[in-house]
C-alpha positions as MATLAB code, in Angstrom:
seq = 'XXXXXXXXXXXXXXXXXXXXXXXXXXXXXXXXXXXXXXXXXXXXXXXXXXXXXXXXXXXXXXXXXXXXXXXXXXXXXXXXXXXXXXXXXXXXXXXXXXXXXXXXXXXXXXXXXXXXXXXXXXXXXXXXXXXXXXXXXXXXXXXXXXXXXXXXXXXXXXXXXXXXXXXXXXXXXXXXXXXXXXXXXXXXXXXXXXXXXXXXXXXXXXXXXXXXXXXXXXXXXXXXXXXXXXXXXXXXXXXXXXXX';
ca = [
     -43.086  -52.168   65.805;
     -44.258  -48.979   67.523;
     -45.091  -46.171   66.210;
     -45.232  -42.297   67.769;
     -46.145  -38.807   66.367;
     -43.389  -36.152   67.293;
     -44.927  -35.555   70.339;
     -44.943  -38.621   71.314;
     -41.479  -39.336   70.771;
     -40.518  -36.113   72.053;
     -41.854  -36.764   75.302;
     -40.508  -40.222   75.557;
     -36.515  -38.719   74.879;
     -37.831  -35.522   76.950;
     -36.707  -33.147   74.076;
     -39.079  -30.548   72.869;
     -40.794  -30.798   69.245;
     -38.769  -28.057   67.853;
     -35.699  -29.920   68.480;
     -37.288  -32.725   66.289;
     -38.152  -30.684   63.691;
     -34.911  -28.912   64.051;
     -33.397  -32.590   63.621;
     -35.249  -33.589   60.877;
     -34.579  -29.929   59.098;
     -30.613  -30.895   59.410;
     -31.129  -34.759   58.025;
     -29.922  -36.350   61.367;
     -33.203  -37.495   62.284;
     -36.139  -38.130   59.415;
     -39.373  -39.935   60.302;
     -39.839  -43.036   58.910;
     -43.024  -42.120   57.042;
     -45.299  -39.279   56.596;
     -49.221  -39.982   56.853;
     -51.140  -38.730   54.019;
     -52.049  -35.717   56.719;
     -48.458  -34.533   56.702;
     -48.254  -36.116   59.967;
     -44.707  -37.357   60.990;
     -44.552  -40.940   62.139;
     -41.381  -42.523   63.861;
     -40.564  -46.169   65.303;
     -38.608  -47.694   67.339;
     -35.856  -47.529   65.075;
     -35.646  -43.428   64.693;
     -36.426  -43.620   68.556;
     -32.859  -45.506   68.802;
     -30.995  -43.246   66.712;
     -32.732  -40.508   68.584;
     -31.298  -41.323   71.434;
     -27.831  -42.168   70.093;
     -27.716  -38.512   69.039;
     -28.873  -37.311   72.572;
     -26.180  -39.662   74.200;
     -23.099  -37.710   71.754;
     -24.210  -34.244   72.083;
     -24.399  -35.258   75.431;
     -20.513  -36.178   75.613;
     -20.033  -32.555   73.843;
     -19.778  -33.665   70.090;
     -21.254  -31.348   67.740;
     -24.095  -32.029   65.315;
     -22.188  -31.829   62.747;
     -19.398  -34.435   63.878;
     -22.801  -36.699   64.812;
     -24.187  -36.333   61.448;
     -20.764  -37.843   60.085;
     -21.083  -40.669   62.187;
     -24.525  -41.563   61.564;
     -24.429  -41.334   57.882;
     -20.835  -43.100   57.535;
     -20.184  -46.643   56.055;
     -17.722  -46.866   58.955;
     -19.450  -45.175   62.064;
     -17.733  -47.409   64.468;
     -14.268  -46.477   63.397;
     -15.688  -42.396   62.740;
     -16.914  -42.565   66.081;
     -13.828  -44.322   67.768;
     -11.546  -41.204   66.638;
     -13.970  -38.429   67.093;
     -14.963  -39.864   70.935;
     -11.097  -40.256   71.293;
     -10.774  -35.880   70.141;
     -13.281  -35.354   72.747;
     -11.225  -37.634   75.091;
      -8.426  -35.471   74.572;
     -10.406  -32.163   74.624;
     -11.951  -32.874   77.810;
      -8.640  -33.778   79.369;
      -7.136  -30.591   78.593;
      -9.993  -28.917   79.869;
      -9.851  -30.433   82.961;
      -6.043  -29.866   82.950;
      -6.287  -26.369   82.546;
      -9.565  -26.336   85.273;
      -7.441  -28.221   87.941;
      -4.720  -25.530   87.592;
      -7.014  -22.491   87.401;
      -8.289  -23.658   90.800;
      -5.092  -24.173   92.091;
      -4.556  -20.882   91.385;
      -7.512  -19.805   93.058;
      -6.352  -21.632   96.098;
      -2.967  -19.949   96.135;
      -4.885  -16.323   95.782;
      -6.850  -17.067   98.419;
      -4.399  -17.945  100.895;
      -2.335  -15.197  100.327;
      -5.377  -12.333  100.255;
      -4.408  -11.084  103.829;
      -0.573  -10.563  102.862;
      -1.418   -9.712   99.194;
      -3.755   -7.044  100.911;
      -0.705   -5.437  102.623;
       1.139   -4.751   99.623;
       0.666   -2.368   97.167;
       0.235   -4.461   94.030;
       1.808   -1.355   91.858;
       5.549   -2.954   93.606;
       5.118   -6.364   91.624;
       4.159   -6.429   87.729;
       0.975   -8.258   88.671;
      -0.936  -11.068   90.527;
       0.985  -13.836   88.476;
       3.982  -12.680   89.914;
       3.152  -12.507   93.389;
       1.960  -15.748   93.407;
       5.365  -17.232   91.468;
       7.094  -15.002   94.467;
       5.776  -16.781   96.729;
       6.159  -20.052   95.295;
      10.072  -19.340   95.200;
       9.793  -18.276   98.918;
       8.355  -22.187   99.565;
      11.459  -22.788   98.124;
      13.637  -21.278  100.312;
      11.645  -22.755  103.416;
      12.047  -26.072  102.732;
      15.455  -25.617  101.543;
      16.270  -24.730  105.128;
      14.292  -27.488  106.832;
      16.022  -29.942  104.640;
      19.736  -28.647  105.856;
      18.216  -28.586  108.782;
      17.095  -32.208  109.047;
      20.745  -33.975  109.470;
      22.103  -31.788  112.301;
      18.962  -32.500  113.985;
      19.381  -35.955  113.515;
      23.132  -35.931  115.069;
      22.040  -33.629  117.469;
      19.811  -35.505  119.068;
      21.651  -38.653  118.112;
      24.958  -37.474  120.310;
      22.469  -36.427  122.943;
      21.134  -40.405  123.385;
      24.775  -41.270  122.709;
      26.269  -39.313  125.761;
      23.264  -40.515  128.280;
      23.353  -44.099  126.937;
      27.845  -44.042  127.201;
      28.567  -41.362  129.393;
      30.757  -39.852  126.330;
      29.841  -36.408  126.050;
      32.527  -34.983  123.315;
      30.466  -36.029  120.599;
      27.645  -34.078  121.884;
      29.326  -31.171  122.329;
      30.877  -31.241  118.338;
      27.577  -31.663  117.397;
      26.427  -28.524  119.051;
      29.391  -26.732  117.039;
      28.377  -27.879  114.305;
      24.809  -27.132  114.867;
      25.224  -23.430  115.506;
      27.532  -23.462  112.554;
      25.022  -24.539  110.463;
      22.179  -22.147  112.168;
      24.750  -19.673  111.301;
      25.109  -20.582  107.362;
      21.082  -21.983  107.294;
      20.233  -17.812  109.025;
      22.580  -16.162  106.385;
      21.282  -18.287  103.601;
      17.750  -17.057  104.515;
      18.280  -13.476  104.679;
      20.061  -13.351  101.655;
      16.974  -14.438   99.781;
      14.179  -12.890  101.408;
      13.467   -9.373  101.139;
      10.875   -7.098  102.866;
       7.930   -4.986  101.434;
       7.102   -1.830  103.401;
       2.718   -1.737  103.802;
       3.016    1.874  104.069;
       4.646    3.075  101.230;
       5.498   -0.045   98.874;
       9.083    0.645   98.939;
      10.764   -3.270   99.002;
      13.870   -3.775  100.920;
      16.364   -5.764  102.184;
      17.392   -5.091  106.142;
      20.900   -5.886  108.089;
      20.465   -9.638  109.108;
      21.021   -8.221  112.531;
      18.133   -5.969  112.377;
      16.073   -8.810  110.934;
      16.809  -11.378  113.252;
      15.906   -9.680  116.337;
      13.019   -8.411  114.873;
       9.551   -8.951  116.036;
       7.928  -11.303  113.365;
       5.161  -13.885  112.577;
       4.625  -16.704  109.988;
       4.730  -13.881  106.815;
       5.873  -10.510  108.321;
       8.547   -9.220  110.152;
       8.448   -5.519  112.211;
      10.981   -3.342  110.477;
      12.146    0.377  109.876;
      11.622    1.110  106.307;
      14.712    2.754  104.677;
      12.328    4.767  102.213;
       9.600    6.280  104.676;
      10.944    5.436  107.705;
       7.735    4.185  109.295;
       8.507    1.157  111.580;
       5.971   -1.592  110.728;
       5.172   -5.431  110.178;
       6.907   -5.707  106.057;
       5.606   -8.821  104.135;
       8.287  -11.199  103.564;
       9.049  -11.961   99.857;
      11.473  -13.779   98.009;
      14.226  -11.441   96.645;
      14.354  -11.909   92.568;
      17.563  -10.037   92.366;
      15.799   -6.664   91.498;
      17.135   -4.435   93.773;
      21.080   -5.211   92.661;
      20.123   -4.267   89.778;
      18.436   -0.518   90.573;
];
């Protein structure tokens, strides 16, 4: 069987000396014999158990929890539950990693528009991102009612070339702007506007907003505080301003 000084050994498990003698101060690793000279000597054996305790503070168990486990009658079993803890403790962490990034994410993408508004309007960053989550909402909400008229729109439209029967085309278009009509009002009604210039958030005619000049997140509106006319960021309306 071989046999190494501390140096030796702690070259061969690239850890420095004072982590061996820190080792063999807490009882987790003690050298098989000590030479007349004081000299440490270790074998192949401590070398394993070295390494076992490299491999679980490498998996994030403490020293402590590795001391149990190398001392106990029943390591298996002590290590089974304490590996299964860290199991556990490293899913949460990556639980609660996954949605701190996906926060992140969110922030990011909404930095321009986030940068419009004066973040004194909403309680906080938390809430601007759960307003916008609600807005989602609302969007696909409207492509979803949105979905089956297209469907019989277009449906009517192959009917009437294919038959020559137009009148079911021309119910569908009823029906279509009925539902543009209801789909429009619905959207209005739960959007409201947030002025860039002085924070003010409000909620314009339909008609105003409709014919408004607008992109993806902004529409160009009056503001009924300051009465600057400007692009307002689009947020979803959280009842607030019923209740002022």
């Amino acid at each position: 069987m071989s046999e190494y000084t501390t140096g030796e050994l702690a070259k061969i498990a690239s850890v420095s000396v004072r982590t061996l003698q820190y080792y063999d101060k807490k009882d987790l690793l003690k050298p098989s014999k000590v030479a007349e000279s004081g000299r440490r000597i270790y074998t192949d054996v401590d070398l394993s158990r070295l390494k076992l305790i490299l491999l679980l503070k490498k998996l994030g168990l403490p020293l402590k929890a590795i001391a149990e486990i190398l001392n106990s009658k029943n390591s298996i079993v002590v290590l089974n539950l304490l590996l299964e803890q860290q199991q556990k403790a490293i899913k949460d962490t990556l639980r609660d990693s996954r949605e701190q990034l996906k926060t992140i994410e969110e922030l990011r993408k909404n930095l321009p528009q986030i940068d419009q508004v004066s973040l004194n309007t909403i309680d906080d960053i938390e809430d601007v991102m759960k307003n916008k989550k609600e807005l989602r909402k609302v969007h696909l909400r409207m492509v979803l009612y949105g979905i089956p008229f297209n469907i019989l729109e277009y449906g009517t439209l192959a009917w009437g070339i294919i038959k020559g029967q137009w009148w079911p085309f021309l119910i569908a278009i009823v029906l279509l702007i009925i539902c543009a009509t209801l789909v429009t009002r619905y959207y209005f009604q739960k959007t409201n506007y947030i002025c860039p210039n002085c924070g003010a958030e409000f909620k314009p005619s339909i008609k105003e907003a409709f014919w408004a000049k607008h992109n993806i997140r902004a529409r160009k509106l009056t503001c009924p505080v300051c009465g600057k006319k400007d692009y307002c960021v689009e947020v979803y309306d959280e009842g607030q301003l019923n209740k002022s």
